[in-house]
C-alpha positions, -999 to 999 in steps of 0.1 A, spaced: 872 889 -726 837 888 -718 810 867 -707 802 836 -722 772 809 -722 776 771 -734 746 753 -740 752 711 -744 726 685 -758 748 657 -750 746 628 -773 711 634 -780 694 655 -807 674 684 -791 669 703 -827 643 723 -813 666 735 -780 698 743 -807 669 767 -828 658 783 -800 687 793 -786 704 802 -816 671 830 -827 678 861 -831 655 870 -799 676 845 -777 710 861 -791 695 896 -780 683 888 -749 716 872 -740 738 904 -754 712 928 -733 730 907 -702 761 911 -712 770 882 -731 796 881 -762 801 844 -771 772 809 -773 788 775 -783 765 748 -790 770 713 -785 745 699 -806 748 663 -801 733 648 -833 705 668 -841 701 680 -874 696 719 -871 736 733 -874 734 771 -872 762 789 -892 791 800 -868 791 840 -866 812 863 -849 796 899 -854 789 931 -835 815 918 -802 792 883 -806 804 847 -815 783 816 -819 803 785 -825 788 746 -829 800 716 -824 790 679 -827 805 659 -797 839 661 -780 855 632 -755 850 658 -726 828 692 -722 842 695 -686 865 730 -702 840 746 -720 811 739 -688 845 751 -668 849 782 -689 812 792 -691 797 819 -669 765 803 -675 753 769 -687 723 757 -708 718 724 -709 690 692 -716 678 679 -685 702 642 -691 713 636 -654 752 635 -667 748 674 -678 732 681 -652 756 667 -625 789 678 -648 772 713 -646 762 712 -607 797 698 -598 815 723 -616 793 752 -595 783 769 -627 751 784 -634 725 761 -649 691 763 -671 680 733 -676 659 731 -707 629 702 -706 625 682 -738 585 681 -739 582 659 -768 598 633 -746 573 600 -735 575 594 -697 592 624 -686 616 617 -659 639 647 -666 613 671 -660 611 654 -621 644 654 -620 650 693 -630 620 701 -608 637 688 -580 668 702 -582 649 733 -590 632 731 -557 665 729 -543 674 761 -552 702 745 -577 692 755 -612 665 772 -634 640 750 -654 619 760 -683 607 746 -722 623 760 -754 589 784 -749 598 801 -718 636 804 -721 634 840 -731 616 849 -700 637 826 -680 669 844 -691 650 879 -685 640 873 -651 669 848 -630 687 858 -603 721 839 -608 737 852 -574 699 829 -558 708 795 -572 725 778 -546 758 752 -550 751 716 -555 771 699 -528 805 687 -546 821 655 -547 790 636 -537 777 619 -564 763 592 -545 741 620 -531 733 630 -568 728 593 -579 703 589 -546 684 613 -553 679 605 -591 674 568 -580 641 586 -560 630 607 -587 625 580 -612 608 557 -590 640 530 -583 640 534 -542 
């Protein structure tokens, strides 16, 4: 069966995350830890890389779906924009998450928000520039579970992040 990552943009376009993550560098470093399948929700970005399945490897795309809760249910590890909903779905569903910053973004409150959660010990942050190292050097087995069925605790702590309370 394998190991498999999913990596979701949600309704946003994040071309330059879908490019980077579909390289030929990422898709090595990923097989070198023992990954066989990516799927890519790419929201509506305009970068679509060509479905594949070579060499014990599969890369499938998609544009939206009404839920992603399966395929973040069915992923050994998630890679994901730093939109609070991903970032929640992903926490809830104790996988483990990269969270991917956006830098062209204006104001960034997702980068506060994936810093925090970072200090936490929840997730792994990084830009479309670092992920390779990122992926080279986490520790999975350190991130530590987001505490389930609290999302008033989630929605708190967001709320203090970008400046509400």
């Amino acid at each position: 069966m394998g190991r498999s990552v999913f990596l979701t943009v949600g309704t946003t376009s994040f071309d330059e995350l879908i490019s980077c993550v579909s390289s030929e560098r990422t898709i090595s470093i990923l097989k070198d830890l023992g990954y066989n399948k990516l799927s890519l929700q790419i929201g509506r970005g305009t970068v679509e890389p060509k479905l594949y399945s070579s060499s014990g490897f599969t890369l499938d795309v998609f544009r939206y779906k009404d839920s992603v809760a399966e395929d973040i249910r069915n992923a050994d590890l998630v890679i994901s924009h730093a939109g609070a909903g991903s970032c929640l779905e992903t926490l809830e569903a104790q996988k483990p998450l990269i969270v991917v910053i956006n830098e062209k973004l204006m104001s960034n409150h997702q980068l506060e928000l994936a810093q925090q959660l970072n200090k936490g010990g929840h997730l792994y942050y990084c830009t479309c520039s670092t992920l390779g190292s990122t992926l080279e050097t986490m520790d999975l087995s350190s991130l530590k579970v987001f505490p389930p069925g609290h999302p008033e605790i989630f929605a708190n702590f967001l709320d203090k992040v970008v400046g509400l309370r």
